[in-house]
Backbone as a ProteinNet text record, in pm:
[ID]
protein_1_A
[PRIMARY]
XXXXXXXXXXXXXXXXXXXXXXXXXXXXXXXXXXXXXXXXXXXXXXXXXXXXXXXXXXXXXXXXXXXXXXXXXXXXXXXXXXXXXXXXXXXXXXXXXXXXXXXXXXXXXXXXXXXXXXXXXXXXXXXXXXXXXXXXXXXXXXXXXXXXXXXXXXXXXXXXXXXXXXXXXXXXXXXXXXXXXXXXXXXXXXXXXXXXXXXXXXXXXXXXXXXXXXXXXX
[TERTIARY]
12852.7	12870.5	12757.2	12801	12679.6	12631.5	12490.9	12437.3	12437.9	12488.1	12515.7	12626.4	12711.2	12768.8	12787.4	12735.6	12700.6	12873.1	12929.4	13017.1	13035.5	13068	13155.5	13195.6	13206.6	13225.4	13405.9	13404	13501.2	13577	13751.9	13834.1	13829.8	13706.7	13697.9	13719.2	13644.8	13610.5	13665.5	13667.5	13745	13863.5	13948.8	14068.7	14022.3	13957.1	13887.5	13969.9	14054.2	14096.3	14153.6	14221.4	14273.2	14177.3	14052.1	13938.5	13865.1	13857.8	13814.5	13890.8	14031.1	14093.8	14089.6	14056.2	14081	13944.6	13813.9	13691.7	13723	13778.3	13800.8	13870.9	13965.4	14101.7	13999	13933.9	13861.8	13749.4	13721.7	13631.2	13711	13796.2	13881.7	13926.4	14023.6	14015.3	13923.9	13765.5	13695.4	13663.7	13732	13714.4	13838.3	13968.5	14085.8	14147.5	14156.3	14181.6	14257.9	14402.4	14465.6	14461.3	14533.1	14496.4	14486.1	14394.8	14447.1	14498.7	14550.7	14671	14608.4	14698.3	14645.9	14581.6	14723.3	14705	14577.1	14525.4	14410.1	14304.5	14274.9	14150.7	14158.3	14221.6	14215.3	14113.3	14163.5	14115.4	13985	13926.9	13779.2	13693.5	13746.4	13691.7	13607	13508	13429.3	13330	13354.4	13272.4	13123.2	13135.6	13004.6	13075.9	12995.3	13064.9	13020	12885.1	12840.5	12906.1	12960.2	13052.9	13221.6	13242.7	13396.4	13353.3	13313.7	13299.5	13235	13209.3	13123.2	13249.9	13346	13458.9	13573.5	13592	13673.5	13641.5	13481.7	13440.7	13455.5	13408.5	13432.6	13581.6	13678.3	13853.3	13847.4	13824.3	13863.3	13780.2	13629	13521.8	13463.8	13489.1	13467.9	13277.5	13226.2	13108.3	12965.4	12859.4	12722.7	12753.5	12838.6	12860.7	12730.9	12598.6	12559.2	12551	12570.9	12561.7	12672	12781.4	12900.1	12948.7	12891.9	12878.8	12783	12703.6	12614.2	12662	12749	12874	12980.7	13007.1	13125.5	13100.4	12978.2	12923.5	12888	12824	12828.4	12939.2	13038.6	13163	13218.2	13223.7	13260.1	13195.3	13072.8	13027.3	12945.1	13014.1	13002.1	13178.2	13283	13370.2	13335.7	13375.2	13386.8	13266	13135.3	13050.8	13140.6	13260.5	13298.1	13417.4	13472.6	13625	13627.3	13497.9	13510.2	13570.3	13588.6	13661.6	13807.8	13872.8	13987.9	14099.8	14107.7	14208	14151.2	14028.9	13919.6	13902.4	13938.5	13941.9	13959.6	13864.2	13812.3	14006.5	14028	14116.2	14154.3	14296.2	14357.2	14252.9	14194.3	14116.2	13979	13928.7	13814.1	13705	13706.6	13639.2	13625.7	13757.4	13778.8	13650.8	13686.6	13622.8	13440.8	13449.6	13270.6	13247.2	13304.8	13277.6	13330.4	13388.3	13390.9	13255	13242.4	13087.2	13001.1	13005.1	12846.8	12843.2	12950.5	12947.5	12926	12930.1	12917.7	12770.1	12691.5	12563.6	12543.9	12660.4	12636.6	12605.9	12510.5	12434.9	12541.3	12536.7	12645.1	12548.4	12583.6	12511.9	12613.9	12596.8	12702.1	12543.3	12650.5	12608	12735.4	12714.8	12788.7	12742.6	12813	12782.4	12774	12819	12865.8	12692.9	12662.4	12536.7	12540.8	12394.8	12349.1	12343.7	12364.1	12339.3	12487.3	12593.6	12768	12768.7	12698.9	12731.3	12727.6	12595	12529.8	12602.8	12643.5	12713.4	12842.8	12916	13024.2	13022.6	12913.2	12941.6	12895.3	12827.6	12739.4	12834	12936	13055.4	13185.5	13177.2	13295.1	13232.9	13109.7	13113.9	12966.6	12894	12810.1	12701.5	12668.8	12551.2	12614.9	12735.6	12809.7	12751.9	12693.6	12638.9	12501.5	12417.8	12277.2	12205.6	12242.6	12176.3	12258.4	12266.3	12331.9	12241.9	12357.3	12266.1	12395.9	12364.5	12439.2	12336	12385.7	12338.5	12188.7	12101.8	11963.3	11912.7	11836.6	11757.4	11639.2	11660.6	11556.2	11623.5	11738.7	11828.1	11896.3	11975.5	12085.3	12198.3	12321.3	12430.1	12519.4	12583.9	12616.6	12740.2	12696	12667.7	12515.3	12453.7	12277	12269.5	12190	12157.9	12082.8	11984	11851.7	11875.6	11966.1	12031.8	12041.9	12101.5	12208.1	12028.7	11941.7	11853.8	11776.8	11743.6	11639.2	11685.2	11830.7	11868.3	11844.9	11883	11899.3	11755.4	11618.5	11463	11472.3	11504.1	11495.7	11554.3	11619.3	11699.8	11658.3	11534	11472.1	11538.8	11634.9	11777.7	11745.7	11793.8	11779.6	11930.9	11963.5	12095.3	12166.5	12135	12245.7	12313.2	12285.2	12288.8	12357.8	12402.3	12444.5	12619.7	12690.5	12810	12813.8	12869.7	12872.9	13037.2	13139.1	13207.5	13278.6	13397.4	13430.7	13553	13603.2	13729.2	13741.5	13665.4	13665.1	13569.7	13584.1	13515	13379.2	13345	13237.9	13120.8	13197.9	13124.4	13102.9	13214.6	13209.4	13084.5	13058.5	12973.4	12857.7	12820.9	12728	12656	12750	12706.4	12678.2	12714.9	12709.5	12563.2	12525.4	12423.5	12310.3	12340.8	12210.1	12187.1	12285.7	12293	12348.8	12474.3	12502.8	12651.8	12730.4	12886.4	12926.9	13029	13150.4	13262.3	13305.3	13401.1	13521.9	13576.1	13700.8	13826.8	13863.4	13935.8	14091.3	14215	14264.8	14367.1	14320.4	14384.7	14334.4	14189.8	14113.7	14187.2	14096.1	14126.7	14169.5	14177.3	14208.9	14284.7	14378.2	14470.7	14389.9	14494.7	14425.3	14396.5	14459.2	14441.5	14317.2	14314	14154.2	14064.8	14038.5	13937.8	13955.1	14020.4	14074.8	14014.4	14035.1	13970.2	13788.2	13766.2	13632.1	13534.3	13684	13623.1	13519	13587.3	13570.2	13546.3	13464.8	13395.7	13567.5	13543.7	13655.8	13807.3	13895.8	13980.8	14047.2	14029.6	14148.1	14240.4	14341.4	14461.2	14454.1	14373.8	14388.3	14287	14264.9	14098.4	14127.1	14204.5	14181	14136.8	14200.8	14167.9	14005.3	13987.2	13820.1	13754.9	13794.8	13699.6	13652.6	13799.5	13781.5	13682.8	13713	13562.6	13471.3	13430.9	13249.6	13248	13321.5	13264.9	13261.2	13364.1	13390.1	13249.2
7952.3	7965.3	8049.2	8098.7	8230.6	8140.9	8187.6	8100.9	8155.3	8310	8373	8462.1	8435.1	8524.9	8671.5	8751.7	8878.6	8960	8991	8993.4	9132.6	9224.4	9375.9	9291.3	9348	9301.1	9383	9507	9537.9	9543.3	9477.9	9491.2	9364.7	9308.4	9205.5	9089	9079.4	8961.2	8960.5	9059	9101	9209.4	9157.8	9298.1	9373.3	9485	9518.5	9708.4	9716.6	9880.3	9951.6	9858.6	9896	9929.7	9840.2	9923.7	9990.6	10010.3	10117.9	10237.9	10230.8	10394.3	10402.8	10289.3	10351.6	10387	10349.1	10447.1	10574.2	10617.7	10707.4	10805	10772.4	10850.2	10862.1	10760.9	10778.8	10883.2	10893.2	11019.8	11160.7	11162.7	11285	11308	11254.3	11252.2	11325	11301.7	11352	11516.9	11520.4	11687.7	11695	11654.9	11715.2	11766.9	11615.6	11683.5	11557.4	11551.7	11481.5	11341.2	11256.5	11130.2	11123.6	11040.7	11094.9	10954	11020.5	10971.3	10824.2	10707.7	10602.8	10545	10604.4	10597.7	10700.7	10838.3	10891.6	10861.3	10771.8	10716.9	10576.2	10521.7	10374	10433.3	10545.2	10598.2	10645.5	10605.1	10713.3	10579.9	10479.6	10343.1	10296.1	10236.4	10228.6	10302.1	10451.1	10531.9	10545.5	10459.8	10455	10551.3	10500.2	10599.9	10720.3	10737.9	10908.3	10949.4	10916.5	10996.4	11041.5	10895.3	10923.9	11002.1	11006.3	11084	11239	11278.9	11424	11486.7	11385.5	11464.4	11510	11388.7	11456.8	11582.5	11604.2	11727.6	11842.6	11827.9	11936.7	11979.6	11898.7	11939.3	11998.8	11954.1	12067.2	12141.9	12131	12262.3	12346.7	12258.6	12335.7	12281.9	12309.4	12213.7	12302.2	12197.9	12251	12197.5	12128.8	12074.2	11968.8	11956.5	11828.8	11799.5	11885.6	11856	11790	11812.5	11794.2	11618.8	11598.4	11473.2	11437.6	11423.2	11325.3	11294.9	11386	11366.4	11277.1	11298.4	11227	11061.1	11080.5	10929.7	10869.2	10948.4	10839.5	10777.6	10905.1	10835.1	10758	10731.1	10643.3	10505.1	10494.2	10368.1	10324.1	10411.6	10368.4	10256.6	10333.7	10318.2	10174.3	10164.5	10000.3	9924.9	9973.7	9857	9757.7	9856	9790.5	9679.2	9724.9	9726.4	9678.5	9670.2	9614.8	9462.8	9382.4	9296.5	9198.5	9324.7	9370.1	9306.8	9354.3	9314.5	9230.8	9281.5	9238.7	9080.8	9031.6	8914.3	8890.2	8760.7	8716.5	8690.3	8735.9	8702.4	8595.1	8532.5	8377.5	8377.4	8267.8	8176.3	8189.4	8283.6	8336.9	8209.9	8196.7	8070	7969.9	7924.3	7787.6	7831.3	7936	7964.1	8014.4	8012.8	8011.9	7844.7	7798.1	7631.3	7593.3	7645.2	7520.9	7605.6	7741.6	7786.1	7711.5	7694.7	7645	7481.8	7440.8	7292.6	7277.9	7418.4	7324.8	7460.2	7470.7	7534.7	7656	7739.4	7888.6	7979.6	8004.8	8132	8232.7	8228	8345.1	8458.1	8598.6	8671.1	8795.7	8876.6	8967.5	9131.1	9195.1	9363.3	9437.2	9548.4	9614.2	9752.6	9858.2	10004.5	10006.7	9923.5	9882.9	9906	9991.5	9970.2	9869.8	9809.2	9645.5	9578	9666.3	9604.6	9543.1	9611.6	9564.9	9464.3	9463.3	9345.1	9273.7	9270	9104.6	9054.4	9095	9086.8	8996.4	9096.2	9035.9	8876.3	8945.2	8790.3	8666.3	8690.3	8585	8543.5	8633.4	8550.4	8436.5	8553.2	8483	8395.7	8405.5	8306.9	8251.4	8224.9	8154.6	8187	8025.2	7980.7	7970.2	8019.7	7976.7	8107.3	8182	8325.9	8278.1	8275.3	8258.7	8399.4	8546.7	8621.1	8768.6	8833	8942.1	9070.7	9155.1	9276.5	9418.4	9508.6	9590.9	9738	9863.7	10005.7	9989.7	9982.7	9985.2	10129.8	10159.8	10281.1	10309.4	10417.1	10458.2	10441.2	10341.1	10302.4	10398.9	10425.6	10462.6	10406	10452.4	10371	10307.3	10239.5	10215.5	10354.5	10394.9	10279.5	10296.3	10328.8	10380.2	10151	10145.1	9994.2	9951.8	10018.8	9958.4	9794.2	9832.3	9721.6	9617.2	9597.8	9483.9	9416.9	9531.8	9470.6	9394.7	9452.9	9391.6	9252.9	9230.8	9107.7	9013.2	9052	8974.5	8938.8	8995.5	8960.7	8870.1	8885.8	8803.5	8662.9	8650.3	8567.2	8483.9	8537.1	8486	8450.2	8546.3	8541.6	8638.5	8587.8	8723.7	8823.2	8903.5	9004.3	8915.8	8875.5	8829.3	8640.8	8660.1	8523.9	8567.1	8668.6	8720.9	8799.8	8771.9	8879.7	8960.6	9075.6	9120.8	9176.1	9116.8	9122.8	9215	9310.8	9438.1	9439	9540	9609.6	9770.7	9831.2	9997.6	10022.6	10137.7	10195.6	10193.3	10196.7	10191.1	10076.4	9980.5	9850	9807.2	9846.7	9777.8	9882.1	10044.6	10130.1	10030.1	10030.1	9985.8	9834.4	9751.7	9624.8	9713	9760	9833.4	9917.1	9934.1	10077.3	9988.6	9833.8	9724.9	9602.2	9646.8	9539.2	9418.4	9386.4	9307.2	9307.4	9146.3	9131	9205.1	9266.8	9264.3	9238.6	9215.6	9154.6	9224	9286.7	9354.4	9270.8	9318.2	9261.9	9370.9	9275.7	9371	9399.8	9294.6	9280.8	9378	9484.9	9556.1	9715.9	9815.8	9939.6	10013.1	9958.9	10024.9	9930.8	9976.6	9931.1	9838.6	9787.6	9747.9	9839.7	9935.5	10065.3	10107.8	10124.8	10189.8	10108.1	9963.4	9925	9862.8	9912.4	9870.3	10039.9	10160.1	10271.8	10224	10166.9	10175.4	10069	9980	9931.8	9762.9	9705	9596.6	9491.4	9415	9296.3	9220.2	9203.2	9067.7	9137.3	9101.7	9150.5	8986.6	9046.4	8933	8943	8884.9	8939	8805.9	8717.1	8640.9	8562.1	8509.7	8442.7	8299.1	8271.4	8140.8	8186	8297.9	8321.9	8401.5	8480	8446.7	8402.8	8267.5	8178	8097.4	8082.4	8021.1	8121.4	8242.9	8291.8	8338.5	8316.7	8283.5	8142.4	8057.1	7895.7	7903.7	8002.6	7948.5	7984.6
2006.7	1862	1804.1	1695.1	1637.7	1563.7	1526.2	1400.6	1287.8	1256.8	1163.1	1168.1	1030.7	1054.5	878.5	954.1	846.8	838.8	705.5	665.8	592.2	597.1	477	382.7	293.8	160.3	143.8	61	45.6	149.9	165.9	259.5	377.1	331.3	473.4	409.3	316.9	168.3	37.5	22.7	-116.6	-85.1	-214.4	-202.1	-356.5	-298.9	-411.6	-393.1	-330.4	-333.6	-464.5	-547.5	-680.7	-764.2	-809.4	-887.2	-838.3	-746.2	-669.7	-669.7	-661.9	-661.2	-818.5	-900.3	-1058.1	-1073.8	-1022	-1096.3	-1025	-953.1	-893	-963.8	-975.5	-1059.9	-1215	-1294.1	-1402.6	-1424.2	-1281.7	-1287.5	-1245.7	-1143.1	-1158.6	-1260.3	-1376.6	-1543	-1624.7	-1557.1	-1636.6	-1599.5	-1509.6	-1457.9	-1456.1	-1520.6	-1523.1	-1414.5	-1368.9	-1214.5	-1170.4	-1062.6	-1066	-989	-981	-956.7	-808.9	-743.4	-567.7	-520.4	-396	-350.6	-262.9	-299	-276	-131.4	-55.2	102.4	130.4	52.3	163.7	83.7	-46	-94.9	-17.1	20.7	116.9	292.7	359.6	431.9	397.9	308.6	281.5	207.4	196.5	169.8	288.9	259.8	372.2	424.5	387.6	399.8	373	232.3	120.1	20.3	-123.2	-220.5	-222.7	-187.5	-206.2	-91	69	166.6	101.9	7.3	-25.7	-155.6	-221.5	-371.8	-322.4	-195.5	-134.1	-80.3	-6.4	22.1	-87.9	-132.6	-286.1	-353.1	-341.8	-461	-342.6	-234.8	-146.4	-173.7	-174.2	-161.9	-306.9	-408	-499	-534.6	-509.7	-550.5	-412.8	-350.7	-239.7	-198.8	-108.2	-27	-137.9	-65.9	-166.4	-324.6	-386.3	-483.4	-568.9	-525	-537.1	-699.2	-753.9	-923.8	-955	-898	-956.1	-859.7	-744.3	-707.9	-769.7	-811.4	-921.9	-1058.6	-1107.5	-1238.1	-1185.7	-1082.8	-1079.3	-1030	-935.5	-933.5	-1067	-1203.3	-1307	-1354.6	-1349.4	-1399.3	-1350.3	-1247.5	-1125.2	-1124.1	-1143.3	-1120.7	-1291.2	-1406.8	-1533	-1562.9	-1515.7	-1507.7	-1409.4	-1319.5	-1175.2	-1229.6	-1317.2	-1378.5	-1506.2	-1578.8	-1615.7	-1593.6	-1494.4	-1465.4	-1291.9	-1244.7	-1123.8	-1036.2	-1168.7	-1169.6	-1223.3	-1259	-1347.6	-1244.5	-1149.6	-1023.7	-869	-882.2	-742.2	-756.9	-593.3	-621.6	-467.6	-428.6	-221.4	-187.4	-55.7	-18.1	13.8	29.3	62.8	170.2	160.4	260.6	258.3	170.7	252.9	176.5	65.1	-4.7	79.3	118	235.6	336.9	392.6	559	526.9	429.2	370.7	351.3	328.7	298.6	453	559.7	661.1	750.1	753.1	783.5	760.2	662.7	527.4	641.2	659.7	657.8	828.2	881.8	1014.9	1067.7	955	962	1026.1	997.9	996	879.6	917.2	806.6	762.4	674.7	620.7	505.9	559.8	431.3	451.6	381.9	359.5	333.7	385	416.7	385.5	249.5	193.4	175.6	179.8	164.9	-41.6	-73.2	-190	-279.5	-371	-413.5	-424	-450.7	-418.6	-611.7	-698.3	-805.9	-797.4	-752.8	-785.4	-697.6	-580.9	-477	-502	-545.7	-610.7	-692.1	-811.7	-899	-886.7	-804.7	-750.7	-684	-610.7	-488	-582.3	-660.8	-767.8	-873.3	-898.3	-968.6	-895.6	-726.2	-672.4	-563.7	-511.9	-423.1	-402.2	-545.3	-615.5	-523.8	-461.1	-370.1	-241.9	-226	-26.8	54.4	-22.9	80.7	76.3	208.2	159.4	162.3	190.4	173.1	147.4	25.8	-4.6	-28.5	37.3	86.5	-13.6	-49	-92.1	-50.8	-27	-24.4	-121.4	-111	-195.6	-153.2	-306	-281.7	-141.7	-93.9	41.6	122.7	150.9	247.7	324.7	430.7	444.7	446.9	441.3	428.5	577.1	605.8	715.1	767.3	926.3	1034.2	1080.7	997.4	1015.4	1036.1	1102.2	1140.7	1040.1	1012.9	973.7	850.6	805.4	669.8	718.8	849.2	904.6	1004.3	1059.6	1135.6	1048.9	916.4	844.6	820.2	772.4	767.9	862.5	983.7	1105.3	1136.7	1065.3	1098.7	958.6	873.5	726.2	757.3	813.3	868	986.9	1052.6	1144.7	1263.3	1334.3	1431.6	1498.5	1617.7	1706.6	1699.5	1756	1766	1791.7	1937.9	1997.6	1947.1	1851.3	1769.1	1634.8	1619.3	1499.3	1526.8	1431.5	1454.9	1341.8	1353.1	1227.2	1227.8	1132.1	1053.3	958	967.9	913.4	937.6	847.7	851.9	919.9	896.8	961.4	1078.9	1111.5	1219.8	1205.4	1035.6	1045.8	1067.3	1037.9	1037	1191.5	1260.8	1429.7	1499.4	1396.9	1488.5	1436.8	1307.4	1271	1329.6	1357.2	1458.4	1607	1641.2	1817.3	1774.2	1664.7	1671.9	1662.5	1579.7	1603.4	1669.1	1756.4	1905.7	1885.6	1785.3	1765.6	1816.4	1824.6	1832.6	1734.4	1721.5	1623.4	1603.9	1522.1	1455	1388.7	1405.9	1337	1260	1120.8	1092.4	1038.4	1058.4	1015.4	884.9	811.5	689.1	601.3	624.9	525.2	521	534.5	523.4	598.3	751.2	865.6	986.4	1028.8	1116.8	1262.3	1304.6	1473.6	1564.2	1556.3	1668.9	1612.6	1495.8	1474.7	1545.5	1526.1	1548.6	1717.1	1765.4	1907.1	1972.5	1875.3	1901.5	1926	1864	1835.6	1884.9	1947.6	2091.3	2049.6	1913.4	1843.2	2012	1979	2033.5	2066.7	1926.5	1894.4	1766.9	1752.7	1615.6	1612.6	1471.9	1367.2	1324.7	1310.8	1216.7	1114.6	1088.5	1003.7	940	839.2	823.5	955.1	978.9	1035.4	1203.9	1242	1371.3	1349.8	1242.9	1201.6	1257.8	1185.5	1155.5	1268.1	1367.5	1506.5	1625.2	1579.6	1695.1	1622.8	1509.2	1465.8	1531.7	1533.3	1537.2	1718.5	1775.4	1924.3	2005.5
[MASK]
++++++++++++++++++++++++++++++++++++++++++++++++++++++++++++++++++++++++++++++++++++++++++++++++++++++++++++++++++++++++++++++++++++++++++++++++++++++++++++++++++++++++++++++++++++++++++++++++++++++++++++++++++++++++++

């Protein structure tokens, strides 16, 4: 049994893709520019927002853009500061499976590409005091699958690797556990299929919170 288990936020924990494609679309709006398409902003989730908001401006301005990604990130995260919880909301079970964690003394903290002011935020409305340690994209950082985020936790935490799983929906989260020597965890209710994360060579996959929940505990 792990003694922790470190968790993605968007797609794993939350179904948060709808306000997310609307700060999106709210900032294309602001450059008059059309709404994008639901299925290839779901594919670019996960990325981090400055990777998914760098490819968007590349497709219609074309690359070397960085002025015009720093416009579109205000609008973007002026927009989801307000509206980030409009539709976003933890998936069936996931409340339960933080309370049978909590209760049979697994560490739970969460690691998000998600800047860390929205993380907090979030998790502090939906899932109070059941996380004991939340982590979101912080300044100096890199974004995942760069390790360094997920290691610092796992020393904050006073755990070794191999005592830790780390928990995701995309490619990037399973590189990001493999790049800091940890299990992973694939899930496949989030942003990316089973073949992806069967590509990418996942530890473990889920297709459900309950089968989850049974190999953090197994």
């Amino acid at each position: 049994m792990f003694k922790a288990a470190i968790f993605d936020l968007d797609g794993t924990l939350m179904n948060s893709a709808k306000d997310l494609e609307r700060s999106c679309n709210y900032a294309l709006s602001k450059f008059n520019l059309p709404k994008i398409d639901s299925q290839k902003y779901m594919l670019m989730l996960g990325l981090g927002r400055v990777k998914s908001i760098e490819i968007i401006v590349n497709e219609f301005f074309g690359s070397e853009q960085d002025e015009i990604v720093k416009k579109f990130l205000i609008y973007f995260n002026k927009f989801y500061d307000v509206h980030m919880m409009d539709n976003t909301k933890p998936f069936n079970g996931v409340i339960e499976m933080l309370d049978k964690l909590n209760s049979s003394n697994i560490i739970t903290a969460i690691l998000s590409n998600k800047p860390h002011n929205f993380t907090l935020k979030l998790c502090k409305h939906f899932f109070g005091n059941k996380i004991q340690l939340v982590s979101g994209l912080k300044e100096g950082y890199k974004a995942k699958p760069d390790p360094a985020s997920l290691i610092e936790i796992i020393n904050d935490l006073g755990l070794k690797k191999e005592e830790c799983i780390y928990i995701g929906d995309t490619e990037v989260d399973i590189n990001t556990a493999k790049n800091a020597g940890t299990k992973s965890l694939g899930v496949t209710w989030g942003f990316r299929s089973r073949e992806s994360l069967e590509r990418e060579e996942a530890d473990y996959i889920a297709s459900d919170i309950s089968e989850m929940t049974d190999i953090i505990l197994s």
